[in-house]
N, C-alpha and C positions, 0 to 999 in steps of 0.2 A: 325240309324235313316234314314227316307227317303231323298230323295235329296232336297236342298237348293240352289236357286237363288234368282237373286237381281235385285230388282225394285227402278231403277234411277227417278227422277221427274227431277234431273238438278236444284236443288233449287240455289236460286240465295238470296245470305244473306246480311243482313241489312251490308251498306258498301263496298259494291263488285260489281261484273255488271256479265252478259251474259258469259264474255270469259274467267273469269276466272270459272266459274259453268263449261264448257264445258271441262277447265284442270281437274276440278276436277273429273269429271263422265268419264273420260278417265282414270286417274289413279286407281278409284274404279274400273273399270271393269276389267284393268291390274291386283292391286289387290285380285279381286275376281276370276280371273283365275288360280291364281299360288295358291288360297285357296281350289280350288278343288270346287265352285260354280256351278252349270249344266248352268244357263243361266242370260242374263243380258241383261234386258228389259228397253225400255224407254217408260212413257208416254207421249201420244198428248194431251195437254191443251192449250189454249190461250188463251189471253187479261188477265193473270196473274201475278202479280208484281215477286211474289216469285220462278219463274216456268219455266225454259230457254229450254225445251224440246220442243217447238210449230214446227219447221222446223224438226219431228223426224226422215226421212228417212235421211236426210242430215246430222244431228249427228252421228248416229248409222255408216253412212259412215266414220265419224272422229276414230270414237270408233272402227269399223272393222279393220283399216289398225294399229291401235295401239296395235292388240291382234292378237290373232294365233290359241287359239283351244276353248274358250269359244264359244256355241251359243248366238246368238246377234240377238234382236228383239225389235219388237213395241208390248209396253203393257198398250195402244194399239192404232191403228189408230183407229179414230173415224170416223167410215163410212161415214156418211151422208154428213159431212164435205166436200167429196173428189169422186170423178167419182173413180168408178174402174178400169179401163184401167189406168186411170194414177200411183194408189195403183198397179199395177200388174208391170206397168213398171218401180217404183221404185224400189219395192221389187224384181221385176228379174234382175233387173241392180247390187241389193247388192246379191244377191244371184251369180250373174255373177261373182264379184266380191271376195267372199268370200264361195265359194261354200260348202254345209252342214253344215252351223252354223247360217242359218237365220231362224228365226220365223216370224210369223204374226197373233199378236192377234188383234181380231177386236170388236170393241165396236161398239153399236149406240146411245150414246150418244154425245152431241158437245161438251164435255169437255171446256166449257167455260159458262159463263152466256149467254141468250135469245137475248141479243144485238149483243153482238160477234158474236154470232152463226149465228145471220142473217147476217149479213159483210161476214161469211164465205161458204155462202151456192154458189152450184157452178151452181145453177140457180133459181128461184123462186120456181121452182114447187120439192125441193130436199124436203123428206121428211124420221124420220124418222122410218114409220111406212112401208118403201119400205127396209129396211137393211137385213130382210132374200133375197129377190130376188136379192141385192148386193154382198150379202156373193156369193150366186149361180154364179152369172157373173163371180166376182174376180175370183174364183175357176177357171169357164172353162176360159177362158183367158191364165190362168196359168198352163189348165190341157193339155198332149198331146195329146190330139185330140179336142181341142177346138171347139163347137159348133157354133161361130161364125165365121160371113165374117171378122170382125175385129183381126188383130194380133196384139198381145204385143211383141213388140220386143225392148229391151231383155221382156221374162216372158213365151211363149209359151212353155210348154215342160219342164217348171223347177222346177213344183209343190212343190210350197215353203208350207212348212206345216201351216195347218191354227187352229189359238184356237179363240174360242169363249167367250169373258169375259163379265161380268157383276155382275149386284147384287142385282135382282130381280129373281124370276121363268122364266123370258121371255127368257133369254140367254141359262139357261137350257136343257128348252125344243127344242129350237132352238142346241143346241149344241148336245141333245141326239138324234137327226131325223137326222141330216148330218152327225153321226158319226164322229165328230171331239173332240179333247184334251174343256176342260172346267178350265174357270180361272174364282175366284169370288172372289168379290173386298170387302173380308173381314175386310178388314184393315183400311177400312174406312165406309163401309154400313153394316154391319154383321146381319140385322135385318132377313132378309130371306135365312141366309145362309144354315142352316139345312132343308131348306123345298126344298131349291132349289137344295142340293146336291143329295136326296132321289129322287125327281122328273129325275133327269139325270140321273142315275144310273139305276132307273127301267125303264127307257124307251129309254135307248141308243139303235140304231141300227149301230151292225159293217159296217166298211166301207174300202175302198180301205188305205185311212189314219192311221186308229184305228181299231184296234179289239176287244176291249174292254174300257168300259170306264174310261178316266186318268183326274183325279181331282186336281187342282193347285188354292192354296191357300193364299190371303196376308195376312201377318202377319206382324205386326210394332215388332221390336224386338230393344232394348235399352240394351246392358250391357258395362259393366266399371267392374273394377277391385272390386268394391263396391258397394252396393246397393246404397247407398248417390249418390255417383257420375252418377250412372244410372240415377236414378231419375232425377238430376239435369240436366244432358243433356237431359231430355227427354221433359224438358219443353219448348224448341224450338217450336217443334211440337207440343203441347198442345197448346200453346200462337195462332199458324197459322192456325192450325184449330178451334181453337173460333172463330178469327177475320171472317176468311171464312165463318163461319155457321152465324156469324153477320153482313156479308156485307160488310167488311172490310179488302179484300185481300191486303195481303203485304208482302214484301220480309221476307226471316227465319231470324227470332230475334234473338239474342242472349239469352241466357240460364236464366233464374230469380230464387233465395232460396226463397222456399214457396208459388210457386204461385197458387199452386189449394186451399190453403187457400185465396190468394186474390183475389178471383173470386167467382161469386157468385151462389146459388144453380143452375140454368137453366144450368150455363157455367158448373157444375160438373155432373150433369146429361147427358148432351153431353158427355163429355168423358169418364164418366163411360160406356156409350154404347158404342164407339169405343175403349173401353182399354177390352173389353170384346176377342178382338182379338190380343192382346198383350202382350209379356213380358218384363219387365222392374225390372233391377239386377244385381248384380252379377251373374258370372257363374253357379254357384248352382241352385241358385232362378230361374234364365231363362230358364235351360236347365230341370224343373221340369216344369214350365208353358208352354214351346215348346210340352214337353213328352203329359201333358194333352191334349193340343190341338190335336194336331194328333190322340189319345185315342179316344176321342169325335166326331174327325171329319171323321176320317176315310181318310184321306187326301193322294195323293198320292207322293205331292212336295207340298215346301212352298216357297212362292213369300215372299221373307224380303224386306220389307224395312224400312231406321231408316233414319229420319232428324235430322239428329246433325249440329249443328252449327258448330263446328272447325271440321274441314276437318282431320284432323288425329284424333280424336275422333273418328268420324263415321267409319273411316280404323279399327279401334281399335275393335269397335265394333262388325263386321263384322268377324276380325280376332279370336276372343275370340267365337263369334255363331260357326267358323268354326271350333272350337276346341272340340266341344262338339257331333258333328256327330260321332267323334267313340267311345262316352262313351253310347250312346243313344241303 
């Protein structure tokens, strides 16, 4: 099978706080190294109950000095959020730091709701329908020969490699004209995932980064020893993205028996579009809805990630997907 990495949120669960989410997404990332994972990303969100990742370069700093050969990234900073000179000198301070193991995926969304978002903007006029000509900046900042009078120091000269994510066409296109790596937020938006992969593909242009076009894909991936058991963990994440798509962000729940029966058609129609990019199972049953996907997508790495409430479950989890790369 293609290669497999891991997309941390840092959830933070009903009964727990911040520091202990922070032991946990350190020991999955240890975890997912010694399981032979390619990379292990965190996302920027804020002003969310359930969601301990918002400081992400300052984590991934935690997460670096606790690993040794996984890469380690933001999946992703959310641009507009953030001046780029500052994105250039954190990511060259972790690249300083842990040198060829650092990513940088960039979103333009404020991974947060419209209130938050304005609390975080880093001046009135940040907008962000300005995120291609940021992408542009970041790069030269970080490229060695930078076109500006401004230095990133550390970041000048250490051109930390840059991905493009999204989940619309706009990221896309935007990722196929700067010739850079493309990540698409399947795992939770899947509605333009097919229009928006074809769009990148025929109209990538190589670049100093890429030579060809590389497609990274998230996938919610749930397996247990048992179909039962899969399921039943899986309803974590089902219960937190209702609340979310209902206005009602909160920490990850604990697990409920039968809860897509106690919810009602709108709540099941949500997830049946997001379970459109998901396996949820036993070994078997997963590693047959993984095979599909890939078939379908043409995909060239898949971004897992699983919300499991008990923290060795979700290890479990992960351990049992990583078992299936060599029957694939």
């Amino acid at each position: 099978m293609i290669p497999f990495s891991i997309l941390d949120l840092s959830p933070i669960t009903e009964g727990s706080d911040a520091a202990q989410s922070f032991r946990n997404s350190l020991s999955l990332a240890q975890h997912g190294e010694k399981l032979g994972y390619r990379r292990y990303w965190l996302a920027e969100h804020h002003g969310m109950p359930g969601i301990a990742s918002a400081a992400t370069a300052v984590l991934l700093a935690y997460v670096g000095a606790g690993t040794s050969t996984i890469r380690i990234g933001a999946g992703g900073v959310m641009l507009p959020n953030h001046s780029p000179l500052v994105i250039a000198e954190q990511f060259g301070t972790l690249e300083s730091l842990y040198p060829g193991r650092i990513d940088l995926g960039l979103g333009r969304a404020p991974g947060s709701d419209q209130r938050t978002a304005r609390a975080l903007r880093r001046n009135l006029e940040s907008d962000a329908d300005q995120f291609p000509q940021d992408v542009v900046e970041l790069m030269d900042f970080m490229s060695r020969t930078p076109q500006q009078p401004v230095r990133a120091v550390p970041g000048a000269g250490l051109e930390v490699p840059v991905w493009i994510l999204g989940s619309s066409t706009f990221g896309a296109q935007l990722a196929a004209h700067l010739g850079l790596p493309y990540a698409f937020a399947s795992h939770f938006a899947p509605q333009q995932l097919m229009q928006a992969i074809q769009i990148y593909r025929e109209t990538f242009k190589p670049s100093a980064q890429l030579q060809k076009p590389h497609v990274m894909l998230g996938f919610n991936v749930f397996v247990a020893d048992t179909d039962e058991e899969a399921e039943f963990r899986a309803t974590s994440w089902q219960q937190a993205f209702v609340n979310l798509r209902s206005g009602r962000p909160g920490r990850l729940p604990p697990p409920v028996e039968g809860y897509r029966q106690k919810v009602g058609p709108a709540e099941n129609a949500l997830l049946d579009s997001v379970l459109s990019c998901s396996a949820v199972g036993s070994p078997a049953r997963v590693r047959e809805g993984v095979q599909a996907f890939i078939e379908r997508t043409g995909a060239d790495e898949l971004m897992i990630t699983s919300q499991v409430f008990d923290h060795v479950a979700r290890l479990r989890s992960y351990e049992l997907l990583a078992g299936l790369r060599g029957q694939g």
